[in-house]
C-alpha positions in Angstrom: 4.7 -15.2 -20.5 3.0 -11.9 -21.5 2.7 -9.4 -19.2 0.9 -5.7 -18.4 1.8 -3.1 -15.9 -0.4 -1.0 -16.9 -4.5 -0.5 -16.8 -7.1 -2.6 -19.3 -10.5 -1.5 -20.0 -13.2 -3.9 -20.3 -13.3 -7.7 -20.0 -10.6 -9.6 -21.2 -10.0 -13.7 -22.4 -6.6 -15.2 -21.1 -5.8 -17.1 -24.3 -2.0 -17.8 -23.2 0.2 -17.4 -20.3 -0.4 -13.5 -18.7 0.1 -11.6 -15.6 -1.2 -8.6 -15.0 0.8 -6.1 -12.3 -1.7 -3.3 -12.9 -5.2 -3.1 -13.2 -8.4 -4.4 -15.2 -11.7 -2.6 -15.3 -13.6 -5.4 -16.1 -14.0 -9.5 -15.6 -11.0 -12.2 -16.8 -12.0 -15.1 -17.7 -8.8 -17.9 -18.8 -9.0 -20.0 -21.1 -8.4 -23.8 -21.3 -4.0 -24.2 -21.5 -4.1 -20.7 -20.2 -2.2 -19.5 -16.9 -3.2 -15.8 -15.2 -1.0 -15.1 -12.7 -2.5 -11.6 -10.6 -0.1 -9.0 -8.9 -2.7 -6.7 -9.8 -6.1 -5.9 -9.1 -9.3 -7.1 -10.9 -12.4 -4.9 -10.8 -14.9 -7.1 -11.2 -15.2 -10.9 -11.2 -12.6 -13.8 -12.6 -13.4 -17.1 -14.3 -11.2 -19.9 -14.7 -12.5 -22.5 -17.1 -11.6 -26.4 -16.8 -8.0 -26.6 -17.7 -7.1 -22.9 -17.2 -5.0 -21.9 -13.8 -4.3 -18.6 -12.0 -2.7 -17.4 -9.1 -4.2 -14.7 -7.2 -1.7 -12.6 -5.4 -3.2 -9.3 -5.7 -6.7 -8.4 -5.3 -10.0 -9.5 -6.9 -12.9 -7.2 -5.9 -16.0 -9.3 -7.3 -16.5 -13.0 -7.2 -14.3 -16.2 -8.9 -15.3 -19.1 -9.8 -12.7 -22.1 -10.2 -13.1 -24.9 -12.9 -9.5 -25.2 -13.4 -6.8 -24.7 -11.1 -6.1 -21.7 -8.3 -3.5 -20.9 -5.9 -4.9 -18.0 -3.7 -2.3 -15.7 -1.4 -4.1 -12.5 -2.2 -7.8 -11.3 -1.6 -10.9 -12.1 -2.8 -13.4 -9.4 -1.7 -16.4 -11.4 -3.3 -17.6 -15.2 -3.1 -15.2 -17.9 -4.3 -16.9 -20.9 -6.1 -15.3 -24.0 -7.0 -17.1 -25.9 -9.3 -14.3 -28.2 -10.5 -10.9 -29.0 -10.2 -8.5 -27.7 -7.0 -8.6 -24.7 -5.2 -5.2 -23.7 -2.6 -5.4 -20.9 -0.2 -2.2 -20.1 1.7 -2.0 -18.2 5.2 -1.8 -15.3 3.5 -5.1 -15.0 1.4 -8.1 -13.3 2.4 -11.5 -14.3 1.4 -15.0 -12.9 2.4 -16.2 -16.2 1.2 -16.7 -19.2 0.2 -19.2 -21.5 -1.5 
């Protein structure tokens, strides 16, 4: 698994298995086969296409929408949105909500 403690500017793909424990300026979107696991925080918005999966255990301040597969335990400080596939939230999470 890849990983970066450290701050990325712009939006980013998740082509292969990646977590992040720092920050990124932009929006993530993950790929298909791909798995984005989040200790960080995400500025703006994260996208998980069909077949992609993440765990959120930091923060994501704009929306995410879920075509794949998502474990939340961290916050989501925009609207989740899942379209397709599953979607977990543990006790922990936080979500300002939820379409």
């Amino acid at each position: 698994m890849k990983m970066e403690n450290g701050k990325i500017v712009g939006d980013i793909q998740i082509a292969e298995d990646f977590q992040l424990n720092g920050t990124v300026t932009g929006s993530v979107t993950v790929s298909p086969n791909a798995h984005f696991q989040l200790q960080g925080m995400v500025l703006k918005n994260l996208v998980i296409e069909a077949g992609g999966s993440a765990e959120i255990n930091g923060t994501v301040q704009g929306y995410v929408t879920n075509s794949g597969s998502l474990v939340v335990r961290g916050v989501i400080k925009g609207l989740l949105s899942t379209l397709s596939g599953t979607t977990e939230t543990t006790a922990s999470a936080r979500i300002s909500s939820q379409a």
